[in-house]
C-alpha positions in Angstrom: -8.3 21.2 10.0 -5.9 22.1 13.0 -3.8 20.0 15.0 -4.3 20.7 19.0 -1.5 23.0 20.7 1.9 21.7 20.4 1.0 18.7 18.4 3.3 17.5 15.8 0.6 16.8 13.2 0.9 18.1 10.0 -1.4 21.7 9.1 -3.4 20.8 5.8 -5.1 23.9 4.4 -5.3 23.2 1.1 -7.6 20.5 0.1 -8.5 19.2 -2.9 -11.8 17.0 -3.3 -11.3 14.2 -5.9 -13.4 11.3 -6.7 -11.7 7.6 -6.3 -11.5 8.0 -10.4 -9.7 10.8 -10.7 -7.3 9.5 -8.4 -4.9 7.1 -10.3 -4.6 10.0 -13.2 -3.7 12.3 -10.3 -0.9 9.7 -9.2 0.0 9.6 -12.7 -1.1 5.9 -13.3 -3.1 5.7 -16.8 0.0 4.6 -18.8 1.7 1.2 -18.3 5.6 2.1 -16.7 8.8 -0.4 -17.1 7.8 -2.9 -14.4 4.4 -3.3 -12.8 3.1 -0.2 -10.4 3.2 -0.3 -6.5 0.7 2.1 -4.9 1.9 2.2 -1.0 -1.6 3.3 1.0 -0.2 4.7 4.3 -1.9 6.3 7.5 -3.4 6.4 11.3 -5.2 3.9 12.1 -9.1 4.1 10.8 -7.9 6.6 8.4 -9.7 5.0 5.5 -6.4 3.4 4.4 -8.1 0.0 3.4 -11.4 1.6 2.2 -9.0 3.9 -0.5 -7.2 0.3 -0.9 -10.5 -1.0 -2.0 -12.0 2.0 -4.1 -8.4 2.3 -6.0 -8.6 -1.6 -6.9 -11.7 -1.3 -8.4 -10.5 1.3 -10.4 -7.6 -0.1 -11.7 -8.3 -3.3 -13.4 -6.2 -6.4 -12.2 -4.4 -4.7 -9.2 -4.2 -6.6 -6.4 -4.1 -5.8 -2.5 -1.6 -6.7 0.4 -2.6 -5.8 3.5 0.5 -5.0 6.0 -1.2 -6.4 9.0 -1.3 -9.7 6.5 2.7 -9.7 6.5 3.1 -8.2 10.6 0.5 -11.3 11.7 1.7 -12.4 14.2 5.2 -12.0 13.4 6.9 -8.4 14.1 5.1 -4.9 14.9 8.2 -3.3 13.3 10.4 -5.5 11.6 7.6 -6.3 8.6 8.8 -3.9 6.2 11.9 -6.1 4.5 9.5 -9.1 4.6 7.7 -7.2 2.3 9.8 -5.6 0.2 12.3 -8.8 -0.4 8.9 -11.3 -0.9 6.8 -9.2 -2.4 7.0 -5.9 -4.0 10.6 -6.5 -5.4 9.3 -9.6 -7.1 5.8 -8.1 -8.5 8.1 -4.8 -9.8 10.4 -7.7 -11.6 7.0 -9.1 -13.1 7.0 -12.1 -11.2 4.5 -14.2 -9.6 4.1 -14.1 -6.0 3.3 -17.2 -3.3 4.5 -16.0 -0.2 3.6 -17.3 3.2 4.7 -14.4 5.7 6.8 -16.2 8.6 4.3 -15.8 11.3 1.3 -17.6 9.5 2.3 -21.3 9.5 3.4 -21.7 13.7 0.4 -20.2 14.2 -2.3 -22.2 12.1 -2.8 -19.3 9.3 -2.8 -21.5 6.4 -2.7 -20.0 2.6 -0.6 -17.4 1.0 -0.4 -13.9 -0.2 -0.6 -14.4 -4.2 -0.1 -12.4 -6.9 -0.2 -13.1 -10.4 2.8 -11.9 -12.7 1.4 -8.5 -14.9 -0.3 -7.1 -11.9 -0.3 -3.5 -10.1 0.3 -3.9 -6.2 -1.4 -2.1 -3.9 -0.4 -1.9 -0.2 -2.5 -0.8 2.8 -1.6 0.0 6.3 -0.1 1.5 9.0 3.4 2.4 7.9 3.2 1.4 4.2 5.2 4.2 3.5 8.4 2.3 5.2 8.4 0.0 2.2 9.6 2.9 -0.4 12.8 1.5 0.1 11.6 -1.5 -2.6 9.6 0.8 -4.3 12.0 3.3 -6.0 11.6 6.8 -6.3 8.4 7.9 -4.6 5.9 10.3 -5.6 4.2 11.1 -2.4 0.7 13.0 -2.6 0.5 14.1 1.2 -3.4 13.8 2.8 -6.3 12.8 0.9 -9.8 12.7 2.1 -12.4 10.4 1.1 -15.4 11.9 -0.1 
C-alpha cells in the first residue's frame, strides 16, 4: 500500500494477517494485569475501528465498549478527550463502576448513560482514541492492522 505523492501517510510494507483471536495475545492481553485493561481502537474514519471494537469484545469475555462519538455528541469535536479519561477510563483502571452522562446528552434530549460495571476491560473506539493514552498509562501501540 502507497500513500499518493507527497502525502504524509504512513508506508506500511510489512503486514501481518491475524485473525480477531489471535489478536488480544498479540496485544499481550491473556493474563489479568493490576487494574482492569483499556484497549484504545484508533483510526480514519470507516477504517473498521468499530467493526475491530466489536470482534475484540466478543473475544474478550466481559469487556465493554465506549464509543468516542458517544462522549463528543454533541458536546466538543476536540475537547472530548479529558471527558473521557477523568469519567471514564481513570475510574474503570481504579476498578470502579461507571454511570456517566457525557455533558452534551442531557440539553439535548439524549437520555441514559455510559455504564460500566466494576471488573471489566474497556474498549474505546474512534477517531482520535489514541489522545486518551494520557489516562491510559504506558502504551503499547501496534501500528496498522487490517481486517481480514
Amino acid at each position: 500500500m502507497k500513500p499518493p505523492e507527497g502525502s504524509a501517510e504512513p508506508v506500511i510494507t510489512n503486514w501481518q494477517r491475524l485473525s480477531v483471536r489471535e489478536l488480544p495475545e498479540r496485544l499481550g492481553l491473556p493474563g489479568r494485569e493490576a487494574g482492569n485493561r483499556v484497549i484504545l481502537v484508533d483510526g480514519r474514519s470507516a477504517g473498521g475501528k468499530t467493526t475491530l471494537a466489536g470482534r475484540l469484545q466478543m473475544v474478550l469475555p466481559g469487556s465493554m465498549v465506549v464509543h468516542t462519538d458517544d462522549v463528543a455528541w454533541n458536546f466538543s469535536i476536540l475537547g472530548w478527550d479529558s471527558e473521557l479519561i477523568e469519567n471514564v477510563i481513570r475510574p474503570v483502571r481504579r476498578n470502579e463502576p461507571v454511570r456517566y452522562q457525557p455533558p452534551g446528552w442531557a440539553p439535548n434530549g439524549r437520555g441514559g448513560a455510559i455504564t460500566i460495571e466494576s471488573d471489566r476491560d474497556l474498549i474505546v473506539e474512534g477517531v482520535g482514541a489514541g489522545r486518551a493514552n494520557r489516562g491510559v498509562g504506558p502504551c503499547r501501540r501496534l501500528g496498522a492492522i487490517r481486517l481480514r
